[in-house]
MARKOL-513445 format. One record per residue (C-alpha): y, x, z; residue number from 0. Coordinates in Angstrom, 2 decimals, padded with zeros to 5 digits, m for minus. Example, Ala and Ser with C-alpha at 12.3 -4.5 7.8 and 13.67 -1.06 7.14 Angstrom:
<pt <m004.50; 012.30; 007.80>; 0>
<pt <m001.06; 013.67; 007.14>; 1>
This chain:
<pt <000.00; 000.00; 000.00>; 0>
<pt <002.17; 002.29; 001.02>; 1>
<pt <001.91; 004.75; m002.41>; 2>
<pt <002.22; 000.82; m004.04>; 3>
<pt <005.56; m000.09; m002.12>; 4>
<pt <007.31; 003.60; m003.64>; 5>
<pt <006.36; 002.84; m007.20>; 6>
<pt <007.26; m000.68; m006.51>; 7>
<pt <010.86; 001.01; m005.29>; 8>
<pt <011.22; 003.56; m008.34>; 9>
<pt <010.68; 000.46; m010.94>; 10>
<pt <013.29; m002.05; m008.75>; 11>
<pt <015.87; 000.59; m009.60>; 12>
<pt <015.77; 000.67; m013.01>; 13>
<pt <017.69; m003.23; m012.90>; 14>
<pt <014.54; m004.35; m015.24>; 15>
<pt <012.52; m007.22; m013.80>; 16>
<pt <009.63; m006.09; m012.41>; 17>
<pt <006.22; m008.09; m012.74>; 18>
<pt <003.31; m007.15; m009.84>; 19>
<pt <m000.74; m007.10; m011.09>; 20>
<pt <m002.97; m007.73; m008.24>; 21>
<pt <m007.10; m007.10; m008.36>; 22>
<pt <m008.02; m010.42; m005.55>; 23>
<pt <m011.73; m010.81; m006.49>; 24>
<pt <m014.43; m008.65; m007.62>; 25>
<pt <m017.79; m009.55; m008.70>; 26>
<pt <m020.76; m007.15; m009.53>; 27>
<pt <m019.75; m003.58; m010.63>; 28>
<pt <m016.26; m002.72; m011.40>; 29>
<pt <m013.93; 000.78; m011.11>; 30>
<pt <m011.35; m000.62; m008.77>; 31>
<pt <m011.41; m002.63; m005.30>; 32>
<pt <m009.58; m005.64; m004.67>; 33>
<pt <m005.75; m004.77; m003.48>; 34>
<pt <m005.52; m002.47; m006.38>; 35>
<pt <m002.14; m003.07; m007.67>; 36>
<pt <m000.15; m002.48; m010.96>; 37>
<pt <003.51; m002.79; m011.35>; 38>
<pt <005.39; m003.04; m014.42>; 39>
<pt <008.92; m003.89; m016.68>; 40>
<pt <009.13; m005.46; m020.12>; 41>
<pt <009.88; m002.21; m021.12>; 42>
<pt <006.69; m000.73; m020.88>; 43>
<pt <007.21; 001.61; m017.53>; 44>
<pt <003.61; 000.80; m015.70>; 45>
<pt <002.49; 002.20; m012.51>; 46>
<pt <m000.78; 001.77; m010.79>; 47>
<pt <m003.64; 000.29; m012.45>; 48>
<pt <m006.23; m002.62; m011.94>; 49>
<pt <m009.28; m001.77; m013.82>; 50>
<pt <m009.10; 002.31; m014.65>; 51>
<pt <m008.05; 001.51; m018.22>; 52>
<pt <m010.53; m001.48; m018.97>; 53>
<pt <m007.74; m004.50; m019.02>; 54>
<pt <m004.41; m002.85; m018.49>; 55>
<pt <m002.88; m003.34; m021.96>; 56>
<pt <m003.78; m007.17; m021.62>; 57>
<pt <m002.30; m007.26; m018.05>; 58>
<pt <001.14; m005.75; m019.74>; 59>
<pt <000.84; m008.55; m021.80>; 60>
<pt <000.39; m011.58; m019.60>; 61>
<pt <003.01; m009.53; m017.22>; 62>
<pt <005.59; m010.07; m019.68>; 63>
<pt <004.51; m013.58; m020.05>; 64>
<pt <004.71; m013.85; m016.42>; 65>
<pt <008.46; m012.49; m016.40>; 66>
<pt <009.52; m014.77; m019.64>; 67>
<pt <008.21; m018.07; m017.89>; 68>
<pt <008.78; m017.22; m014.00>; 69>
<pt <005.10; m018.67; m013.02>; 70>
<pt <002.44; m016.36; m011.42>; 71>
<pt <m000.85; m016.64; m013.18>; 72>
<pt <m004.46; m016.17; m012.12>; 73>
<pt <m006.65; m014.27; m014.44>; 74>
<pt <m010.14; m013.50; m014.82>; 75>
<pt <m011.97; m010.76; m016.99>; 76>
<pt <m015.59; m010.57; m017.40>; 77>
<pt <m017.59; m008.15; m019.67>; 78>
<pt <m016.70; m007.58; m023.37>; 79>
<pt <m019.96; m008.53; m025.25>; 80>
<pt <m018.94; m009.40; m028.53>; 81>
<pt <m016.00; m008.20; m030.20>; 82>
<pt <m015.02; m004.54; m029.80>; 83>
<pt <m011.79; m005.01; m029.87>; 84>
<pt <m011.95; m007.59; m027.03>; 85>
<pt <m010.76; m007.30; m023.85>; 86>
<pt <m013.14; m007.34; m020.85>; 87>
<pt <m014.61; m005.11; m018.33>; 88>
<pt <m017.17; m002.23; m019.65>; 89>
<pt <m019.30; m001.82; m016.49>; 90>
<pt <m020.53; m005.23; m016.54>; 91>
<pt <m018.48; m006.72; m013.59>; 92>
<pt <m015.63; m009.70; m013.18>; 93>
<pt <m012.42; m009.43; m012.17>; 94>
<pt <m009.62; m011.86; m010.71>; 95>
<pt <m005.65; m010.74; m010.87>; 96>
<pt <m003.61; m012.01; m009.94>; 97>
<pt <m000.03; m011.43; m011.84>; 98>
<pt <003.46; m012.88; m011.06>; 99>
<pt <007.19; m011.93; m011.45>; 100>
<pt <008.20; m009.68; m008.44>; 101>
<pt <010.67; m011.28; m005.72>; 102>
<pt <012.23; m009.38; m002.88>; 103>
<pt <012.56; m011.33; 000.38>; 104>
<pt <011.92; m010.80; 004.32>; 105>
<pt <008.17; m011.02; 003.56>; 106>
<pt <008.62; m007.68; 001.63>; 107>
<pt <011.23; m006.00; 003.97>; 108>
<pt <009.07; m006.71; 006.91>; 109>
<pt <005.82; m005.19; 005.25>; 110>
<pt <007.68; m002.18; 004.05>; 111>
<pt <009.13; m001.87; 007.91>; 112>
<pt <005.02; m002.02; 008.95>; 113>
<pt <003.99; 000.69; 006.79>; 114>
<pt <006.32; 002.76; 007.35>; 115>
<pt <005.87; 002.34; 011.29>; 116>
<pt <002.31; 002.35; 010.99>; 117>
<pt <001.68; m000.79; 012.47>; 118>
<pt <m001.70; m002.64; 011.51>; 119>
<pt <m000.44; m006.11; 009.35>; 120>
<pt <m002.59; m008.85; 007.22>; 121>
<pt <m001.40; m009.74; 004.20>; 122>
<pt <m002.40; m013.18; 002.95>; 123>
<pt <m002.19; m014.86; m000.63>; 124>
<pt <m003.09; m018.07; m002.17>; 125>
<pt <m004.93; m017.62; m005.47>; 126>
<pt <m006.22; m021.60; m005.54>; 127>
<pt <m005.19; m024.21; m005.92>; 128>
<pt <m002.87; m023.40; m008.83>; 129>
<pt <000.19; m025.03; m006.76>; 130>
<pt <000.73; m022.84; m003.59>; 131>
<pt <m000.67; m019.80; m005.85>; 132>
<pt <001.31; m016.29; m004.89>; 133>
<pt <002.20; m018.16; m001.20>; 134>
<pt <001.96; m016.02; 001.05>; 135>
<pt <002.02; m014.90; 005.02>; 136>
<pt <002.19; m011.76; 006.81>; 137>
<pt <000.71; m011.30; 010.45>; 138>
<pt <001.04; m008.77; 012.77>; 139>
<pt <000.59; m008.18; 016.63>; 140>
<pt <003.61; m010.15; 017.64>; 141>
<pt <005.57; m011.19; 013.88>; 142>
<pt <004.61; m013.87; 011.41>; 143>
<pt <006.77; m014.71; 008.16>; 144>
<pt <005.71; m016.93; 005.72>; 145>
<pt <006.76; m017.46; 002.46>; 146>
<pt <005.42; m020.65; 001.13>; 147>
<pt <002.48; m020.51; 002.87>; 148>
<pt <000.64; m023.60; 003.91>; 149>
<pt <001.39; m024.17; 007.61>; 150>
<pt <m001.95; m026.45; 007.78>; 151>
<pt <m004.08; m023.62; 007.93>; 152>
<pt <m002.02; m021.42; 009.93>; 153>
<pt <m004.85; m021.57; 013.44>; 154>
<pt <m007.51; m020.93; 011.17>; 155>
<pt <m006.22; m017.82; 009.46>; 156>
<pt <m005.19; m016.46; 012.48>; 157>
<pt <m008.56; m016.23; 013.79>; 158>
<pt <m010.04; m015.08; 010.61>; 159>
<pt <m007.02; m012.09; 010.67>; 160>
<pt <m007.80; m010.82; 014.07>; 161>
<pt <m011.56; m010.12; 013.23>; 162>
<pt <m010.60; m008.38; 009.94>; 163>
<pt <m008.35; m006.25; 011.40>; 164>
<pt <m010.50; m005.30; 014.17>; 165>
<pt <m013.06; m004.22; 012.63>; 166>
<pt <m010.68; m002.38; 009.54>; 167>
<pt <m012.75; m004.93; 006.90>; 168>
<pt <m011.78; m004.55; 003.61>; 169>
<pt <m009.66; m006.67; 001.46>; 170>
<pt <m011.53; m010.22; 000.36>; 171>
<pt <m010.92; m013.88; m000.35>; 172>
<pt <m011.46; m016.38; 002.17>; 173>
<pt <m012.00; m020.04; 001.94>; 174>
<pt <m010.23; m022.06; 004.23>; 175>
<pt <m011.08; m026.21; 004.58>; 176>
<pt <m010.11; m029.40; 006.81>; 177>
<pt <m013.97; m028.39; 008.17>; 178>
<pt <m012.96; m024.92; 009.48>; 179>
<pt <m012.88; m021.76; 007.30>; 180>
<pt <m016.15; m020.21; 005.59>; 181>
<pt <m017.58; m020.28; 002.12>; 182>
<pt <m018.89; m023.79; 002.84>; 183>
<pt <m016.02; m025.54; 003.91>; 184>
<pt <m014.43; m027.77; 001.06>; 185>
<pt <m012.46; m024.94; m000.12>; 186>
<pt <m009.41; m026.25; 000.36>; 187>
<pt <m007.57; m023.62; 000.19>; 188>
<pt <m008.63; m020.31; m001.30>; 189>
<pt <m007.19; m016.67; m000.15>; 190>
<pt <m006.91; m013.23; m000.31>; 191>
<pt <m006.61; m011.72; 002.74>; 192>
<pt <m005.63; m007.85; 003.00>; 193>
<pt <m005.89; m005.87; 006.19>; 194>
<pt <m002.83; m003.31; 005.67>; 195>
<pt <m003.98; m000.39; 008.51>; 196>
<pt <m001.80; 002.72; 008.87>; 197>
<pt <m003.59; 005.68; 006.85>; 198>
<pt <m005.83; 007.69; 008.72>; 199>
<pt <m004.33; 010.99; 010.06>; 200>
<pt <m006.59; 014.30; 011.60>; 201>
<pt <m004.41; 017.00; 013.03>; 202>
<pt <m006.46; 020.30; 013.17>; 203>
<pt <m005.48; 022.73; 016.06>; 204>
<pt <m006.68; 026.02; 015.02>; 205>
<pt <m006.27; 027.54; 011.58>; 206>
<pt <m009.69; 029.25; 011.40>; 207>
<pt <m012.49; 029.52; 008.65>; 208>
<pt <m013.81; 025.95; 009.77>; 209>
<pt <m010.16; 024.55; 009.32>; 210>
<pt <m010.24; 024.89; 005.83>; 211>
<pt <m013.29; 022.84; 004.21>; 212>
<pt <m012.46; 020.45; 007.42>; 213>
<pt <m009.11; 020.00; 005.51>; 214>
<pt <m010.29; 020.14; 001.44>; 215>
<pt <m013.01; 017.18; 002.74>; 216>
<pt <m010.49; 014.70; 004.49>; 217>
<pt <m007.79; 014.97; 001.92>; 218>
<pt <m010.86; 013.75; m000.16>; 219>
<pt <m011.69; 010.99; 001.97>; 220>
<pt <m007.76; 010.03; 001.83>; 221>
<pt <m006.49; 010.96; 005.26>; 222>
<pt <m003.49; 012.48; 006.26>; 223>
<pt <m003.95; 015.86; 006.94>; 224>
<pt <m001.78; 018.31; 009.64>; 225>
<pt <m002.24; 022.18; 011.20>; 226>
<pt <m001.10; 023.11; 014.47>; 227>
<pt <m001.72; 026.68; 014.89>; 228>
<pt <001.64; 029.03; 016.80>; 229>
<pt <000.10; 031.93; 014.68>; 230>
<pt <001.30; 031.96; 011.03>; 231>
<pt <m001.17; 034.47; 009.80>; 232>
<pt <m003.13; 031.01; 010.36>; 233>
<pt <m001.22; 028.60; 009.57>; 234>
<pt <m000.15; 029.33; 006.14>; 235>
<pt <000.40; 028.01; 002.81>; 236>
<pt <m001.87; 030.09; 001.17>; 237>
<pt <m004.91; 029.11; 003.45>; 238>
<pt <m003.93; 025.65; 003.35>; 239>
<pt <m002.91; 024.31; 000.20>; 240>
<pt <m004.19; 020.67; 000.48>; 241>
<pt <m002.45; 020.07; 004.17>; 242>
<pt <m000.14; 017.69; 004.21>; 243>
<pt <002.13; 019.42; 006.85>; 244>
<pt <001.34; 023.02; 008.42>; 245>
<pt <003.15; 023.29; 012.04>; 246>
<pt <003.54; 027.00; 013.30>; 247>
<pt <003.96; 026.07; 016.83>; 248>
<pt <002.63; 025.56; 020.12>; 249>
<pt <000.20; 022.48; 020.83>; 250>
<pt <002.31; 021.25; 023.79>; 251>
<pt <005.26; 021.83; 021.80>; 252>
<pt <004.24; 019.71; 018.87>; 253>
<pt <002.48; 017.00; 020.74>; 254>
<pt <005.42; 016.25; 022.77>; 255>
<pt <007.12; 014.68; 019.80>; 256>
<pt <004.56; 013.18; 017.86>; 257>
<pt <002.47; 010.28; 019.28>; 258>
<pt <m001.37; 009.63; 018.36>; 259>
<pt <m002.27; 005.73; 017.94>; 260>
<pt <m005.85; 004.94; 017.09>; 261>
<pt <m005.43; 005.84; 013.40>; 262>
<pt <m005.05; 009.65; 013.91>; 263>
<pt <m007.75; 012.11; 014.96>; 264>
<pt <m007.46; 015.08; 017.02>; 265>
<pt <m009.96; 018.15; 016.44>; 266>
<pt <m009.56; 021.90; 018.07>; 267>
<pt <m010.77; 024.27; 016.81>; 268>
<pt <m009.43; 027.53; 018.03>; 269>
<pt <m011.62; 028.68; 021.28>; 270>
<pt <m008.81; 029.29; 023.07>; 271>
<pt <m008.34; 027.21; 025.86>; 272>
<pt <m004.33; 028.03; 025.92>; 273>
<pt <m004.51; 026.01; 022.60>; 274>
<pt <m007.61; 023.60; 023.34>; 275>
<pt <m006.65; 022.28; 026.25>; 276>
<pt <m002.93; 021.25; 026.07>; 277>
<pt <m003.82; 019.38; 022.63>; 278>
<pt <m006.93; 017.28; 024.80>; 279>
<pt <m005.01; 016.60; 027.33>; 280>
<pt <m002.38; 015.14; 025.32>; 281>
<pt <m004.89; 012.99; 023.53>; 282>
<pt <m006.96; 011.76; 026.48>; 283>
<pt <m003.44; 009.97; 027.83>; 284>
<pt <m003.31; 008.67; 024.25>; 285>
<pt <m005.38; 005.56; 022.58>; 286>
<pt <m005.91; 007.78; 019.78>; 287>
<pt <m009.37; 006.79; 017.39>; 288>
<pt <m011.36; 010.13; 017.81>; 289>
<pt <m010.82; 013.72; 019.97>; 290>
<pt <m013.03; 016.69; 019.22>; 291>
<pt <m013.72; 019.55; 020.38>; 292>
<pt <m015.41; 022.85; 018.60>; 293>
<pt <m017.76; 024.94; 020.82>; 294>
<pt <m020.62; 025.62; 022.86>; 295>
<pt <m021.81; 023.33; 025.89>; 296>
<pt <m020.55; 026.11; 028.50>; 297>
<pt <m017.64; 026.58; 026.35>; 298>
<pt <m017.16; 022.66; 026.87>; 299>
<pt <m017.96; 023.14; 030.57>; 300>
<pt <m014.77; 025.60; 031.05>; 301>
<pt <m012.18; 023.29; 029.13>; 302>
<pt <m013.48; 020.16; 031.50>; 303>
<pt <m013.48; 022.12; 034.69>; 304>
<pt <m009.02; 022.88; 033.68>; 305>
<pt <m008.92; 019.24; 032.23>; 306>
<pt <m010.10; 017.81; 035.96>; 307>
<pt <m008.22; 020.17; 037.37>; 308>
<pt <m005.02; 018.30; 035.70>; 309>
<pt <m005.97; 014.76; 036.89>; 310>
<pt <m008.47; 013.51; 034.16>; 311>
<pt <m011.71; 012.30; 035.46>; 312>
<pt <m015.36; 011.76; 033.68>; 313>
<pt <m013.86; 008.45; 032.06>; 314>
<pt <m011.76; 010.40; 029.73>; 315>
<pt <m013.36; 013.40; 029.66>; 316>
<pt <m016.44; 011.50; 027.79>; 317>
<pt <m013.86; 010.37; 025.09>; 318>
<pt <m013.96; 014.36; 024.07>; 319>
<pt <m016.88; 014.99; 021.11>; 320>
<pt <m018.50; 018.15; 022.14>; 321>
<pt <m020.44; 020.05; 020.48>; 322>
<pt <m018.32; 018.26; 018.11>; 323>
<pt <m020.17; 016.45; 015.02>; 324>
<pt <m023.59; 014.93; 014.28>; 325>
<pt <m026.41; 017.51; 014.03>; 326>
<pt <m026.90; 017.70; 009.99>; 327>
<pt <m028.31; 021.15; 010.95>; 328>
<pt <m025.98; 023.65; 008.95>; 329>
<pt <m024.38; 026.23; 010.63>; 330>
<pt <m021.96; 027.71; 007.52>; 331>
<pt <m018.10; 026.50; 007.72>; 332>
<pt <m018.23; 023.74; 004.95>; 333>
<pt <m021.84; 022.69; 006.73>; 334>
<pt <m019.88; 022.30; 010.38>; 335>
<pt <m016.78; 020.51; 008.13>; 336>
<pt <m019.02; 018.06; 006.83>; 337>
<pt <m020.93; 017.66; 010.32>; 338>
<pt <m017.16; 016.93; 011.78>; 339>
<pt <m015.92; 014.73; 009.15>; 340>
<pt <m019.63; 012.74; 009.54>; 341>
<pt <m018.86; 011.85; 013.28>; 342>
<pt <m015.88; 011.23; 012.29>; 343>
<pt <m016.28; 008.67; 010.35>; 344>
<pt <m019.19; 007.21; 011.99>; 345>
<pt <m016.78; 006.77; 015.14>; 346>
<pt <m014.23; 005.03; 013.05>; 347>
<pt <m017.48; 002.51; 011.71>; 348>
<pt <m018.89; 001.77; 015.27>; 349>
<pt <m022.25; 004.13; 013.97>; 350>
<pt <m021.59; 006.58; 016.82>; 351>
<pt <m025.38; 005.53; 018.18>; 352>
<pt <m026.82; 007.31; 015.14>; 353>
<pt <m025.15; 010.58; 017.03>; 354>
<pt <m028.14; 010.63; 019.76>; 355>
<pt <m025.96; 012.92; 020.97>; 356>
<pt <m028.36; 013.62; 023.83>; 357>
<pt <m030.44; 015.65; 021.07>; 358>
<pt <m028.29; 017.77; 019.51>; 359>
<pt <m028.37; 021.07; 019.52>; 360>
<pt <m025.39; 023.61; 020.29>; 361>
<pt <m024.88; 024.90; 016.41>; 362>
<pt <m021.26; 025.84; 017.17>; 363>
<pt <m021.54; 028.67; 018.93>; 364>
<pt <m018.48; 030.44; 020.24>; 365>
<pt <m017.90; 033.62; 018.29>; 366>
């Protein structure tokens, strides 16, 4: 959303009416999920894309429609079986969009203030019937704004929202009816519902040899990705070309202005407990998603003997992963990465029983 809302901004400024393309339904195979967005002017400037290529040119089209007549329109493309030339999905799959002429409102403003605040928001659309289509309603913790959205189902969205956003589902359409909402009830009312969920964010405190393919693998998996390391021999450029910022300074120092929410991820790896500790303190009196901790068990045993020296007790000393990452086994630097990055993301997916942490074996020796 967020890389959507700046190439929604670069477009606005051009004066040109601006049409929006979103992907609301997928069915069998196809190269984009639903939320995928494409933004575009009668004058050809597009940004973003819907299908990879497959429908885009007709989606231009019907977007300038869209911007001649003022109506959003709801279309579907299935597979291309016949003509060559015709247009239509190549992987077999079927796709709704959902296109209509752009409109800036509070709706908007308030979803660009989330983002940018990283606060968690549901985005709701009507794609049926045909006469509340492109309503919509944003929720968050404490806000709702609707813009022609149907106040009838308000209760029953809001229950719907606060299970997709706890568990960080993916974007889908819902079918809302007198009955209750679920795929059986009357479809009433049919909409897509998007949980908008600040980007991930892993800050790595130690710029060593495991810091690196730790990096190159979560810019893959699309979080945000910063160094803390006070020595710059470590935390350079040149060793880090992927990070997303690279902070030469102090753990305390840094952590003092910048606040962890359950979205980011905190991971030393430096051995050195003038680094280690400072950084787990500061995350154990945060709710942040996932602290880790490189080293052996009596490595582990020295940073929790300082950390309950400081106050912390066994509660919030168990929120540290260490030996940090699932047992795959490896033992070179991109082996312990992916090991990391596993538990991770197992943590963030309520897996962490597959850990059996119990049985795993101390492959991160100090050294």
């Amino acid at each position: 959303m967020k890389e959507f809302l700046a190439d929604l901004a670069g477009l606005q400024s051009a004066a040109d009416p601006v049409a929006v393309a979103t992907l609301v339904r997928v069915e069998g195979s196809a190269p984009r999920l639903p939320g995928a967005r494409l933004c575009c002017t009668r004058a050809g400037v597009i940004q973003g894309s819907v299908s990879a290529g497959c429908v885009e040119n007709d989606v231009f089209e019907r977007a300038c429609q869209v911007l001649e007549s003022g109506e959003p329109a709801l279309v579907n493309y299935g597979i291309a079986k016949e003509e060559a030339f015709q247009v239509g999905l190549s992987c077999g799959g079927s796709i709704d969009v959902l296109i209509e002429p752009f409109q800036e409102g509070q709706l908007w403003g308030q979803l660009r203030e989330a983002v940018a605040a990283r606060h968690p928001v549901l985005l709701a659309t009507v794609i049926t019937p045909g006469g509340f289509l492109g309503k919509r309603l944003l929720l968050s913790a404490d806000e709702l704004v609707r813009d022609g959205f149907p106040e009838t189902f308000e209760s029953e969205l809001k229950t719907v929202a606060q299970e997709l956003m706890d568990a960080g589902s993916a974007a889908r359409v819902q079918s809302f009816g007198s009955e209750g909402a679920g795929k059986g009830a009357g479809k009433e009312l049919e909409v897509f519902l998007e949980p908008i969920l600040p980007p991930r964010r892993l800050y790595i405190v130690g710029g060593n040899h495991i810091a690196i393919p730790l990096c190159q693998l979560a810019k893959r998996l699309g979080y945000f990705v910063g160094i803390i390391d006070p020595r710059s021999v470590f935390a350079s450029r040149e060793r880090f070309p992927d990070a997303d910022e690279l902070h030469c300074v102090w753990p305390e120092e840094f952590f003092h202005e910048t606040k962890l929410d359950p979205y980011s991820c905190l991971v030393t790896l430096s051995h050195d407990m003038k680094f280690d500790v400072p950084a787990l303190a500061h995350a154990m009196t945060s709710d942040t998603g996932y602290i880790g901790a490189l080293g052996s068990r009596k490595t582990h045993a020295k940073r929790s003997e300082e950390l309950r020296s400081q106050g912390f007790d066994d509660d919030a000393l168990a929120r540290i992963h260490s030996p940090i990452g699932l047992d795959l086994g490896g033992r070179a630097p991109e082996e312990i990465a992916l090991s990391i990055l596993s538990e991770m993301q197992a943590v963030r997916y309520g897996r962490e029983a597959i850990n059996l942490r119990e049985r795993k074996a101390p492959i991160h020796h100090d050294g």
